[in-house]
Jmol script that loads the backbone (N, CA, C; Angstrom):
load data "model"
ATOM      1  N   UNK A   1     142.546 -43.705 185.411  1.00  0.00           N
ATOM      2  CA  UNK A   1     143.261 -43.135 186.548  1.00  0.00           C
ATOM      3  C   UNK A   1     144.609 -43.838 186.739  1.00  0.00           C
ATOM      4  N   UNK A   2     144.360 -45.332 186.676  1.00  0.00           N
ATOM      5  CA  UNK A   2     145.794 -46.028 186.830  1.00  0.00           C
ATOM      6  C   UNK A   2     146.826 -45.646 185.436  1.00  0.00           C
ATOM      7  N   UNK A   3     146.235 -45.102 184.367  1.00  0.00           N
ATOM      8  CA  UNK A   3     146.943 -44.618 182.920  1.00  0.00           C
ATOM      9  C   UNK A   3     147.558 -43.720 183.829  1.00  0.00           C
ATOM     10  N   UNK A   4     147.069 -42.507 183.750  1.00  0.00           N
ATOM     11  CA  UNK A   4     147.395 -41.604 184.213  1.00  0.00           C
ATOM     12  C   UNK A   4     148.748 -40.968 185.345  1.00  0.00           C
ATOM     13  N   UNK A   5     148.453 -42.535 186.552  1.00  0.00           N
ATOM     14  CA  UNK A   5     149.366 -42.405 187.140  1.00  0.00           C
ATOM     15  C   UNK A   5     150.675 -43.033 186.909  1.00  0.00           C
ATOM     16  N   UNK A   6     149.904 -43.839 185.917  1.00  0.00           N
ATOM     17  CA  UNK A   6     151.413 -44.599 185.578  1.00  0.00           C
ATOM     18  C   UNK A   6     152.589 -43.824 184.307  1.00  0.00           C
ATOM     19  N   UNK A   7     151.477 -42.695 183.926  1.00  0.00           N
ATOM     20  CA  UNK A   7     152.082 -42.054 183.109  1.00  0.00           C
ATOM     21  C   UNK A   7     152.780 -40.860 183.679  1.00  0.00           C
ATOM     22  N   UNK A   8     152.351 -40.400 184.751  1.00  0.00           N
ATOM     23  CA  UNK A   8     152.966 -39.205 185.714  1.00  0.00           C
ATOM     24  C   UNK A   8     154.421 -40.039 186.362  1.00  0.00           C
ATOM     25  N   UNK A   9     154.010 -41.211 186.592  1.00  0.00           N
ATOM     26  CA  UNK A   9     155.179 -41.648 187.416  1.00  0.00           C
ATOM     27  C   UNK A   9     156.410 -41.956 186.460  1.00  0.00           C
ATOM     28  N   UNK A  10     155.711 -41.926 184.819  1.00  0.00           N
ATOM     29  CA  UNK A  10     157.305 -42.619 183.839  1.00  0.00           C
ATOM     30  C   UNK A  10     157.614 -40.873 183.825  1.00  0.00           C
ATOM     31  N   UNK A  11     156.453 -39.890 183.458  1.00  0.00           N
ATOM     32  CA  UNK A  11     156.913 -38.708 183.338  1.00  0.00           C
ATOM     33  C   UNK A  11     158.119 -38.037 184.643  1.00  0.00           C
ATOM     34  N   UNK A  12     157.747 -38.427 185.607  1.00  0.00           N
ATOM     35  CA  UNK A  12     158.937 -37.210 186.706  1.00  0.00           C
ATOM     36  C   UNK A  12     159.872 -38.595 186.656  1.00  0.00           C
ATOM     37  N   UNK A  13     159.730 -39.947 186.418  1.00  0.00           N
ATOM     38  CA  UNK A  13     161.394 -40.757 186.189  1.00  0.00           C
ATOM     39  C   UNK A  13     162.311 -39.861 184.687  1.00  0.00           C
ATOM     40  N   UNK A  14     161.451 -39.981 184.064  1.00  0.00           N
ATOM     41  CA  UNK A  14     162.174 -39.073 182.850  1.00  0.00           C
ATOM     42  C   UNK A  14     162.803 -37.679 183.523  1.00  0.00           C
ATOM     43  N   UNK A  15     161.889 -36.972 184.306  1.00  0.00           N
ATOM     44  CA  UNK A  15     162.005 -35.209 184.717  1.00  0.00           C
ATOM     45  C   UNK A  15     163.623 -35.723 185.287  1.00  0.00           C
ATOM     46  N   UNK A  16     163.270 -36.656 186.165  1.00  0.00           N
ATOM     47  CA  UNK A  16     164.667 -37.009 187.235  1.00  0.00           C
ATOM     48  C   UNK A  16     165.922 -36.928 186.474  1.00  0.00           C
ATOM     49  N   UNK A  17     165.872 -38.248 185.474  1.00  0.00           N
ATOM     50  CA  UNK A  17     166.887 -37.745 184.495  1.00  0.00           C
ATOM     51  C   UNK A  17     167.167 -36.966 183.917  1.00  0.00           C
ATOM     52  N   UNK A  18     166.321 -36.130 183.321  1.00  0.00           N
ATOM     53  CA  UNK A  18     166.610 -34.807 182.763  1.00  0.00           C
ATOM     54  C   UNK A  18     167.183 -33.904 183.802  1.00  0.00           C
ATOM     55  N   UNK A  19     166.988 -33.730 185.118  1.00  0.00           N
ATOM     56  CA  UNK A  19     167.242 -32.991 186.140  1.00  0.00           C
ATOM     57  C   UNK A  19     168.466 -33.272 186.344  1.00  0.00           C
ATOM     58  N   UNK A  20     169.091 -34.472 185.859  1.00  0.00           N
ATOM     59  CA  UNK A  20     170.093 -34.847 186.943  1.00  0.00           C
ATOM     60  C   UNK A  20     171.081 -34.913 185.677  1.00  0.00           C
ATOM     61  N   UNK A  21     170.997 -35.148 184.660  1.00  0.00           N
ATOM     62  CA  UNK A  21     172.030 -34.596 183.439  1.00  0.00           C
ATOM     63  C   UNK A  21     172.291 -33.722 183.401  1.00  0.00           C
ATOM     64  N   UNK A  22     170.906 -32.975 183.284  1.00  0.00           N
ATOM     65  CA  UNK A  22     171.550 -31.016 183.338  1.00  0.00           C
ATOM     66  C   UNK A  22     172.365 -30.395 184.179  1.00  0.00           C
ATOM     67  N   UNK A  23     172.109 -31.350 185.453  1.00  0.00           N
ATOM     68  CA  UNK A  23     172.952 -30.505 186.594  1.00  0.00           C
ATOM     69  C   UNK A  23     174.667 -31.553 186.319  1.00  0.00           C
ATOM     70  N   UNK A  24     174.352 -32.323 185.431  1.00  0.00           N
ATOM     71  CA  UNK A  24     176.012 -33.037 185.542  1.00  0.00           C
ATOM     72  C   UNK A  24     176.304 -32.298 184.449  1.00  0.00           C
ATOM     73  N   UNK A  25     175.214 -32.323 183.324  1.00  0.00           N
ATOM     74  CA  UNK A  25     176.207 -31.158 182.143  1.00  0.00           C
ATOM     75  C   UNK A  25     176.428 -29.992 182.535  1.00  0.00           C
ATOM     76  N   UNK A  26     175.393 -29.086 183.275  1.00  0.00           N
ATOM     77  CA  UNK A  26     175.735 -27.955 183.464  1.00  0.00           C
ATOM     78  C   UNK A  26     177.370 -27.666 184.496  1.00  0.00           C
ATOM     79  N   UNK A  27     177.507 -28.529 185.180  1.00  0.00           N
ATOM     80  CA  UNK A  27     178.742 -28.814 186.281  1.00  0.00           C
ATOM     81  C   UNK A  27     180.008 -29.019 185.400  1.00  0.00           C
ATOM     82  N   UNK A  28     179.893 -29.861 184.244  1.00  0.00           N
ATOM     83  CA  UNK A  28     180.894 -30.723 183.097  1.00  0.00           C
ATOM     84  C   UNK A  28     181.495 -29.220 182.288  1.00  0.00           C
ATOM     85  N   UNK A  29     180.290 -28.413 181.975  1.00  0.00           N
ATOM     86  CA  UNK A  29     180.387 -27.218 180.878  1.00  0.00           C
ATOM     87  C   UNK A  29     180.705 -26.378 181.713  1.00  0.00           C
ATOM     88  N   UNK A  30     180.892 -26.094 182.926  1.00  0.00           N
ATOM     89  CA  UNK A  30     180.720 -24.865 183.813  1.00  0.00           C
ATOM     90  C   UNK A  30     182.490 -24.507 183.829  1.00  0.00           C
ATOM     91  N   UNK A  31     182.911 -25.839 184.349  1.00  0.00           N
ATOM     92  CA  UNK A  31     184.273 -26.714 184.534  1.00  0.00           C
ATOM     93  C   UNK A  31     184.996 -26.197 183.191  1.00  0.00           C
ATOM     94  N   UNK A  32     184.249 -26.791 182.228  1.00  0.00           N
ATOM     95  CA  UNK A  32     185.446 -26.536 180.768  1.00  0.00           C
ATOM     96  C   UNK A  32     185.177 -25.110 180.405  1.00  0.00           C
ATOM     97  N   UNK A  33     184.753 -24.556 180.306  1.00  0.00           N
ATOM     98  CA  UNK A  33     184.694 -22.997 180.441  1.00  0.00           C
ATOM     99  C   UNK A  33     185.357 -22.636 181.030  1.00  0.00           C
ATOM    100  N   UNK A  34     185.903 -22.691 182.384  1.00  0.00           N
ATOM    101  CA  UNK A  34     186.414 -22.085 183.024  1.00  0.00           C
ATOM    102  C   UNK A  34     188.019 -22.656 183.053  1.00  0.00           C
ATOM    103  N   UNK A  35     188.295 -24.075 182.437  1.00  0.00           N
ATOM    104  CA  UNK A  35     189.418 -24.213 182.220  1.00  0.00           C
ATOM    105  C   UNK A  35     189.978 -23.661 180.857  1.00  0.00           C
ATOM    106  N   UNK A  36     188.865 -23.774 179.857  1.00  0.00           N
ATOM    107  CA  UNK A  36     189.344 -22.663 178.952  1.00  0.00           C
ATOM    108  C   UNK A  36     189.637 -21.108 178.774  1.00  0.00           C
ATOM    109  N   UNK A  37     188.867 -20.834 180.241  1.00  0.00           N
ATOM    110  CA  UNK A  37     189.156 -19.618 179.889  1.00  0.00           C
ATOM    111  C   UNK A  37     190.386 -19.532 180.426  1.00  0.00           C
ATOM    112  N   UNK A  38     190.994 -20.033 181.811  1.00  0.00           N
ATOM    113  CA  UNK A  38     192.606 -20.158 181.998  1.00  0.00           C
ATOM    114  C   UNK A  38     193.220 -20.524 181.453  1.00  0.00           C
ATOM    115  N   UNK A  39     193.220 -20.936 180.431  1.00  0.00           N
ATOM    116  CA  UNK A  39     194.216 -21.686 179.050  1.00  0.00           C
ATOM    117  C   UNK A  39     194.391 -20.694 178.448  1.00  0.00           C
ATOM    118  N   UNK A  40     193.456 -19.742 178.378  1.00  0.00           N
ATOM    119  CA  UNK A  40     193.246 -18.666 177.050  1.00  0.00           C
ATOM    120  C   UNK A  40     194.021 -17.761 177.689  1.00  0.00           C
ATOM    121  N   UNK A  41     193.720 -17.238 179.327  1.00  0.00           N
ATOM    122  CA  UNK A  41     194.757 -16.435 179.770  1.00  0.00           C
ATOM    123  C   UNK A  41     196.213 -17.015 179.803  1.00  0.00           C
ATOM    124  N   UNK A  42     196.852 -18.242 180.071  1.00  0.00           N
ATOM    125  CA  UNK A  42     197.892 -18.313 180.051  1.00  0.00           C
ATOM    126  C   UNK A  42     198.575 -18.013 178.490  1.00  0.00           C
ATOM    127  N   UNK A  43     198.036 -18.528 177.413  1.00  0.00           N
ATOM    128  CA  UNK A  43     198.212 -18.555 176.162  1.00  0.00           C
ATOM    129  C   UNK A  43     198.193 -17.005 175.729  1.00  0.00           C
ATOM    130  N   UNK A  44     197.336 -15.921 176.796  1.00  0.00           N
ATOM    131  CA  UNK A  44     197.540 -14.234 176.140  1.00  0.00           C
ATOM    132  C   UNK A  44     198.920 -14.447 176.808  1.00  0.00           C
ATOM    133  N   UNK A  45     199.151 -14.842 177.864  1.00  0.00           N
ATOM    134  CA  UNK A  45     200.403 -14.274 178.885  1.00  0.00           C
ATOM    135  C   UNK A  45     201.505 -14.537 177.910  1.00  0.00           C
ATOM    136  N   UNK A  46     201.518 -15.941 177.625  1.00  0.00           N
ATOM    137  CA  UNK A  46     202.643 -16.538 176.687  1.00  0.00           C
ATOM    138  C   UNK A  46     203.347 -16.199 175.322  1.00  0.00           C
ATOM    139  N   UNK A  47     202.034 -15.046 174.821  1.00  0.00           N
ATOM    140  CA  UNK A  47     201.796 -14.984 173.572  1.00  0.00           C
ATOM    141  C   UNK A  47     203.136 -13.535 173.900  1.00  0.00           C
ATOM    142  N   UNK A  48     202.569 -12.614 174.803  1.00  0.00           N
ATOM    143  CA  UNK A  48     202.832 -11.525 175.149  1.00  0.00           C
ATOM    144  C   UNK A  48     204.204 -11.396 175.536  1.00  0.00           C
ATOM    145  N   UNK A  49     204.589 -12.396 176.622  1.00  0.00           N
ATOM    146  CA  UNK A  49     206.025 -13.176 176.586  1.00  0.00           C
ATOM    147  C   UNK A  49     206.768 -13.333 175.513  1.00  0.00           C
ATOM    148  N   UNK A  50     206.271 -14.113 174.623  1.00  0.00           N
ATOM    149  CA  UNK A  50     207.462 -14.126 173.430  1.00  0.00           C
ATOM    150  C   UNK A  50     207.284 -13.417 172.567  1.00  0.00           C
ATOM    151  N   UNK A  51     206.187 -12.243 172.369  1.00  0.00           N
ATOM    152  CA  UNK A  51     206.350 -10.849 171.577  1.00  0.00           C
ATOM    153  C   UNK A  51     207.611 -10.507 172.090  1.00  0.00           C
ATOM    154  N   UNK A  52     207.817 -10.269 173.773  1.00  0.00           N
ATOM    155  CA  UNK A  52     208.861  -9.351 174.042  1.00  0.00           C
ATOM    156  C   UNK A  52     209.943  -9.777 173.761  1.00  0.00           C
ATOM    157  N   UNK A  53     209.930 -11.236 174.153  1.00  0.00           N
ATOM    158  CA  UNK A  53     211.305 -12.144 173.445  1.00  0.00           C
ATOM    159  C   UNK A  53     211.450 -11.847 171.861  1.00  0.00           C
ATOM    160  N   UNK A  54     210.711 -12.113 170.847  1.00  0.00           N
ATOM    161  CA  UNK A  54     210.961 -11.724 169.522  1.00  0.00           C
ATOM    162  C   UNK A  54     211.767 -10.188 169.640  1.00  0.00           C
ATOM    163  N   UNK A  55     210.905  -9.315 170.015  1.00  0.00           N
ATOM    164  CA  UNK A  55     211.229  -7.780 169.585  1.00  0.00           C
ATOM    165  C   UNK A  55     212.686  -7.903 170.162  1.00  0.00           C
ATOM    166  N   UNK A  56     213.236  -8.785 171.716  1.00  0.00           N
ATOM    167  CA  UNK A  56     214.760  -8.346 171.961  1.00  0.00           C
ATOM    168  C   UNK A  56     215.091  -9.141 170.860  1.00  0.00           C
ATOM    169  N   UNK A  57     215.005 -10.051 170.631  1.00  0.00           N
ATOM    170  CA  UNK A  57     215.989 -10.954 169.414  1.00  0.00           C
ATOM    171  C   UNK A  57     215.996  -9.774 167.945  1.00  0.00           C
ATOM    172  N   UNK A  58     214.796  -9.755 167.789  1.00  0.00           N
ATOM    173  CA  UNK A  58     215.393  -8.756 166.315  1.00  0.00           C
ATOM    174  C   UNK A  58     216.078  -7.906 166.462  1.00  0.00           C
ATOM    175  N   UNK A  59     216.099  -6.787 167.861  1.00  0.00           N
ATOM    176  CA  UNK A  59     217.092  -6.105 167.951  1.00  0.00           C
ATOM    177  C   UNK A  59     218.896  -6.462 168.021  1.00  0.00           C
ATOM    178  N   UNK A  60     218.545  -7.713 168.418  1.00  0.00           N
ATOM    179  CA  UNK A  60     220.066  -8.493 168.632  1.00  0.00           C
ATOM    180  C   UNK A  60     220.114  -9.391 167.679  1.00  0.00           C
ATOM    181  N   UNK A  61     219.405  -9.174 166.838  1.00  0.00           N
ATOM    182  CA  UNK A  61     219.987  -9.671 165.361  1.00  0.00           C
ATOM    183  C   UNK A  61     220.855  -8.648 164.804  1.00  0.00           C
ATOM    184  N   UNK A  62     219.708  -7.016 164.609  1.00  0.00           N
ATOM    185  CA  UNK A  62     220.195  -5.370 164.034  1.00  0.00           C
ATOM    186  C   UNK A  62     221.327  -5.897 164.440  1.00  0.00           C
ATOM    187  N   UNK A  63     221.640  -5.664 165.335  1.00  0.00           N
ATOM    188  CA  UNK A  63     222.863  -5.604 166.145  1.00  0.00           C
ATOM    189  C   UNK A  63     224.611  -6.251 165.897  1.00  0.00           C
ATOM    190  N   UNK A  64     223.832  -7.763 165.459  1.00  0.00           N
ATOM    191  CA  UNK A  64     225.034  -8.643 164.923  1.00  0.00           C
ATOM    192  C   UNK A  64     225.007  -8.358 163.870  1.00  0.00           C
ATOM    193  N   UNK A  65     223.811  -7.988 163.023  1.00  0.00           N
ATOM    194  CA  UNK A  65     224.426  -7.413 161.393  1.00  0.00           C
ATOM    195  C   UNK A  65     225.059  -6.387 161.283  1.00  0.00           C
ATOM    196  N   UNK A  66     224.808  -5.388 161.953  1.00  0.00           N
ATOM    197  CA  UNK A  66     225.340  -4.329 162.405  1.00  0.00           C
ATOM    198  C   UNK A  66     227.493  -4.451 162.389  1.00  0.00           C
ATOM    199  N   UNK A  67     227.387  -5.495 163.640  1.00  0.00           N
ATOM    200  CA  UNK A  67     228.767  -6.128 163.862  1.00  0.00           C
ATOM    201  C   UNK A  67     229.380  -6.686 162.708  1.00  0.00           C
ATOM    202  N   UNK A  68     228.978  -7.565 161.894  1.00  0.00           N
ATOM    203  CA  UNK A  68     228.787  -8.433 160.704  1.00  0.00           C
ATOM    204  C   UNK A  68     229.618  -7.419 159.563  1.00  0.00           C
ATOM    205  N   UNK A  69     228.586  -6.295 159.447  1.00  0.00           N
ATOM    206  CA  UNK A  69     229.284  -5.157 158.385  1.00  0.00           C
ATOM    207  C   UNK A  69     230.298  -4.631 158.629  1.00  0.00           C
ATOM    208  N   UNK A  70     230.296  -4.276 159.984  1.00  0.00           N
ATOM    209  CA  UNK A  70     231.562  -3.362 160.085  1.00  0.00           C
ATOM    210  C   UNK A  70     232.517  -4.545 160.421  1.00  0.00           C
ATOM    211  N   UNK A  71     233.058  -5.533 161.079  1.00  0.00           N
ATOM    212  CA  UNK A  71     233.695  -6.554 160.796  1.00  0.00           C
ATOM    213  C   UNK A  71     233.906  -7.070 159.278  1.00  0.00           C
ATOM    214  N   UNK A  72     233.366  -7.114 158.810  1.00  0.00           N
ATOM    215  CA  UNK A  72     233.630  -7.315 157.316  1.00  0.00           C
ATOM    216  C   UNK A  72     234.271  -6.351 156.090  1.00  0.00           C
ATOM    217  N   UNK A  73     233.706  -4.852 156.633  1.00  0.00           N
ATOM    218  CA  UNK A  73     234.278  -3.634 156.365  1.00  0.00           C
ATOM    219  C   UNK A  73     235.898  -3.889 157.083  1.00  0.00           C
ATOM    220  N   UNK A  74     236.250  -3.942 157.997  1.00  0.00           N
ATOM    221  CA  UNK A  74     237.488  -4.380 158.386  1.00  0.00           C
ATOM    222  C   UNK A  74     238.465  -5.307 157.770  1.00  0.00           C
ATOM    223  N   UNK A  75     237.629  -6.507 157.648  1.00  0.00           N
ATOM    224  CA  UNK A  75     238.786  -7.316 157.154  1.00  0.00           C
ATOM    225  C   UNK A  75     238.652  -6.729 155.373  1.00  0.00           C
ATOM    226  N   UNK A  76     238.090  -6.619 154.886  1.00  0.00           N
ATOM    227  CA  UNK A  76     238.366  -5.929 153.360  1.00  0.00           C
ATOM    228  C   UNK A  76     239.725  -4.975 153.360  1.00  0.00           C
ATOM    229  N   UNK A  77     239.305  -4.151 154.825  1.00  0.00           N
ATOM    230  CA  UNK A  77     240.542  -3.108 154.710  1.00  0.00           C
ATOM    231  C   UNK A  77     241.896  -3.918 154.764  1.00  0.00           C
ATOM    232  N   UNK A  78     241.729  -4.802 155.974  1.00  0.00           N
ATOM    233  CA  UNK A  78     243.185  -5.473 155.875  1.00  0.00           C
ATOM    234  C   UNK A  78     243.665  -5.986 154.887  1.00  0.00           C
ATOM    235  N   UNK A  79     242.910  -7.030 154.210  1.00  0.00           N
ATOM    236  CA  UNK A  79     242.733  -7.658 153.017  1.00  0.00           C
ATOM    237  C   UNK A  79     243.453  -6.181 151.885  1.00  0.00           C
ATOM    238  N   UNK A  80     243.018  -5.300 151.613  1.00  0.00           N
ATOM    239  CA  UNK A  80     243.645  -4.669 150.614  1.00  0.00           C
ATOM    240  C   UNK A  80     245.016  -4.058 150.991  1.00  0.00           C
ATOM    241  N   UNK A  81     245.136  -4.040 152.405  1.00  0.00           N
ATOM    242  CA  UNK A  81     246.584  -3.913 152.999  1.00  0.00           C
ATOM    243  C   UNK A  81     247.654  -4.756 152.941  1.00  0.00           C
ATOM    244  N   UNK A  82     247.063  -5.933 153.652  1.00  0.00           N
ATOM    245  CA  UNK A  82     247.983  -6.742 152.939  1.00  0.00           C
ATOM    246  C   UNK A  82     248.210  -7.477 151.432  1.00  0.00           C
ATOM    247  N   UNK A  83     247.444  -7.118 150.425  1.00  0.00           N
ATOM    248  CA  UNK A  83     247.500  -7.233 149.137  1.00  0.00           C
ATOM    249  C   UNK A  83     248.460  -5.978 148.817  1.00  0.00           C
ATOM    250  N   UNK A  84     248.227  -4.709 149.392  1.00  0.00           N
ATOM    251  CA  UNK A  84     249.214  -3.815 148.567  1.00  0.00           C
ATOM    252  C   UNK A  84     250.454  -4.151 149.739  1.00  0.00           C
ATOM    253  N   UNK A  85     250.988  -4.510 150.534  1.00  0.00           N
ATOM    254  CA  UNK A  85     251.899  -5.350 151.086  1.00  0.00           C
ATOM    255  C   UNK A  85     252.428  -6.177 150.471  1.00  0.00           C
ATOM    256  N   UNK A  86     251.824  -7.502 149.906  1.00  0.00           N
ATOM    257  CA  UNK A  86     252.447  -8.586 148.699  1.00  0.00           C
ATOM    258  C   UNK A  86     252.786  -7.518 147.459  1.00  0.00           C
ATOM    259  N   UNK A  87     252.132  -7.127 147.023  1.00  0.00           N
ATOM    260  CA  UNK A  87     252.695  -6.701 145.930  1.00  0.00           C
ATOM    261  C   UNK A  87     254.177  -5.809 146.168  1.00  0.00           C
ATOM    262  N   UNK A  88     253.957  -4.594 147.029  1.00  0.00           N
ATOM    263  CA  UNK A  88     255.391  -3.912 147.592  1.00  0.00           C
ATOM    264  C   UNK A  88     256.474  -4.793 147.834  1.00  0.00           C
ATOM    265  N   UNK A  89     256.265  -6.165 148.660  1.00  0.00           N
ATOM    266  CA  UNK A  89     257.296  -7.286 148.844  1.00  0.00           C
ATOM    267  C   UNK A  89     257.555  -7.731 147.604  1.00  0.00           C
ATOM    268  N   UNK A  90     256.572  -8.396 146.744  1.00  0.00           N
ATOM    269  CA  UNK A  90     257.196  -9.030 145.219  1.00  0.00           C
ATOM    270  C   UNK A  90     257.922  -7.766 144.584  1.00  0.00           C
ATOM    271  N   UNK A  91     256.951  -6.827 144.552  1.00  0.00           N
ATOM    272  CA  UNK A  91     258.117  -5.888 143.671  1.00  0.00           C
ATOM    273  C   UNK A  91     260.134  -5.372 144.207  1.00  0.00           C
ATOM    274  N   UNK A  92     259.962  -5.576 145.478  1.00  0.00           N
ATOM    275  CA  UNK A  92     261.383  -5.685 146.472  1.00  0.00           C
ATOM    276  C   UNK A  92     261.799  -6.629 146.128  1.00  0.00           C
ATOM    277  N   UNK A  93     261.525  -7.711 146.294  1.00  0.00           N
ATOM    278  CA  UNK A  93     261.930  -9.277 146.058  1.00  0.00           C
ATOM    279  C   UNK A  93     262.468  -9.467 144.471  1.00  0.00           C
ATOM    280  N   UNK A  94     261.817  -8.545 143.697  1.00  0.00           N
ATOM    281  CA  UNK A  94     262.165  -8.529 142.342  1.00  0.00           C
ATOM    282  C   UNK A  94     263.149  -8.203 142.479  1.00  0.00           C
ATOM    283  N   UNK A  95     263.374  -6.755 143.159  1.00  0.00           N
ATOM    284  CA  UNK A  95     264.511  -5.964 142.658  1.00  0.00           C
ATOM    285  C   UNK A  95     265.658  -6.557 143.531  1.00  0.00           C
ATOM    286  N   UNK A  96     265.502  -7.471 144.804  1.00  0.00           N
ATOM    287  CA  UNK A  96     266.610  -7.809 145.126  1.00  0.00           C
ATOM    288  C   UNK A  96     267.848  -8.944 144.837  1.00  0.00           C
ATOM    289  N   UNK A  97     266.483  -9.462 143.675  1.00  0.00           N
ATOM    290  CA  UNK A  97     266.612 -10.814 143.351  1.00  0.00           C
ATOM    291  C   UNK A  97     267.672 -10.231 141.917  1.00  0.00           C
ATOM    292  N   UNK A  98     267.513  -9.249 141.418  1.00  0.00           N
ATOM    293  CA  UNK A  98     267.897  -8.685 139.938  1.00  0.00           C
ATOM    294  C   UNK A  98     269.640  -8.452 140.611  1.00  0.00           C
ATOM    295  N   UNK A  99     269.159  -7.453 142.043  1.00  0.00           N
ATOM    296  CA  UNK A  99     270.854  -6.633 142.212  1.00  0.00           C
ATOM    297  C   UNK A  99     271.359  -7.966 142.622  1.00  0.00           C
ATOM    298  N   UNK A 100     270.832  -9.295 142.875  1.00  0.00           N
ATOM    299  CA  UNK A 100     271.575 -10.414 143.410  1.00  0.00           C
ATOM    300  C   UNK A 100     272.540 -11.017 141.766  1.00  0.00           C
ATOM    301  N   UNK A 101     271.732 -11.148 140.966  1.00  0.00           N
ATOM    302  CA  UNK A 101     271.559 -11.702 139.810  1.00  0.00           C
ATOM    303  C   UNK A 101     273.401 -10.824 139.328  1.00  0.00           C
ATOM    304  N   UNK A 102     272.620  -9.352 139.658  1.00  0.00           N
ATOM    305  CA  UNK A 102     273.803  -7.918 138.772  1.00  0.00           C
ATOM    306  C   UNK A 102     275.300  -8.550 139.988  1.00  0.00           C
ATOM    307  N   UNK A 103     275.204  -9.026 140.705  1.00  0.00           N
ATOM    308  CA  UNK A 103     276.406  -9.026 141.631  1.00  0.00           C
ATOM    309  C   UNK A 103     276.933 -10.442 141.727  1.00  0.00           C
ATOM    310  N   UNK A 104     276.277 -11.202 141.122  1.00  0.00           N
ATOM    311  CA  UNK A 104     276.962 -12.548 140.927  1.00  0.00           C
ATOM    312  C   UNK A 104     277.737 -12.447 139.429  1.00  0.00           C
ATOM    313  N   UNK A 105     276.864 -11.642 138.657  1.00  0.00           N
ATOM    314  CA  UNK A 105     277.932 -11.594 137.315  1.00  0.00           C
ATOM    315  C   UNK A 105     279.117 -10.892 137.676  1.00  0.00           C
ATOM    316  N   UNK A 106     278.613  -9.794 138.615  1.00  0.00           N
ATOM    317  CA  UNK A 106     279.520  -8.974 138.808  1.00  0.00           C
ATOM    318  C   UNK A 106     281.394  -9.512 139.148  1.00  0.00           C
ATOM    319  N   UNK A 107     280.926 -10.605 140.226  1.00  0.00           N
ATOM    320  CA  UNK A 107     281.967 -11.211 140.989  1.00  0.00           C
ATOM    321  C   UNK A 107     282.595 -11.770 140.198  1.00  0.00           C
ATOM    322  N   UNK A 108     282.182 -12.738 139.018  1.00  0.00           N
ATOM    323  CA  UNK A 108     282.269 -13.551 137.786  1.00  0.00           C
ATOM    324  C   UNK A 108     283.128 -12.558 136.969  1.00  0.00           C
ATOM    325  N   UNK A 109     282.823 -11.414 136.798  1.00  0.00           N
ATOM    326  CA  UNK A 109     283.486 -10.430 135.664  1.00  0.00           C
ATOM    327  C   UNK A 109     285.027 -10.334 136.576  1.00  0.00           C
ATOM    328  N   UNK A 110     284.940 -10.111 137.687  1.00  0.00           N
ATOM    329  CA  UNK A 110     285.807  -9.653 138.719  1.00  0.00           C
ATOM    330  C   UNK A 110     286.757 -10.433 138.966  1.00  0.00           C
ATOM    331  N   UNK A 111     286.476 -11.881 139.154  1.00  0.00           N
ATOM    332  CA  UNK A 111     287.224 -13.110 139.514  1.00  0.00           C
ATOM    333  C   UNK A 111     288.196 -13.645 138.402  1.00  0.00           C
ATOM    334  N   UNK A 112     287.234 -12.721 136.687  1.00  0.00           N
ATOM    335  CA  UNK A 112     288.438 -13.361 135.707  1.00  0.00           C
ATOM    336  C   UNK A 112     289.606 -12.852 135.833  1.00  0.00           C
TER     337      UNK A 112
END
end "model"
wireframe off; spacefill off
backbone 0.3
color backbone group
């Protein structure tokens, strides 16, 4: 009988602890669950957030390439403008440089 009771009494000290973990784990796990699950919602929110941020940026990338080409289409044009510009000037510059050339002999023929 004294077995017995002494074995009931280690048994509900054990129950106690078991009782009283479960209710601290169950409290510990209840807690992180529920902070994970607000992590998880902020992290959809965030996620969803910078989808929309990505999608404006790629469009305002289109956009500067967009700018990029036709700016670049531009300066090509100038670029071949003022290339057929240099050349129209050298070829002037030639010829003014020649009637300079024809009018210094000229003066020379003139002066003898």
């Amino acid at each position: 009988l004294k077995q017995l009771e002494k074995e009931a009494g280690e048994d509900e000290e054990i129950y106690d602890k078991m009782a009283c973990w479960c209710t601290t784990n169950d409290r510990e796990k209840t807690k992180s669950i529920a902070d994970a699950e607000a992590r998880i919602e902020d992290l959809t929110n965030k996620i969803e957030e910078l989808t929309a941020v990505s999608a404006r940026l790629n469009t305002e990338i289109k956009n500067h390439e967009k700018e990029v080409a036709e700016n670049q289409a531009s300066l090509d044009k100038a670029t071949a403008i003022r290339e057929k510009q240099l050349a129209e000037f050298n070829a002037e510059e030639k010829d003014l440089l020649e009637s300079i050339s024809a009018l210094k002999a000229a003066v020379t023929v003139l002066s003898k």
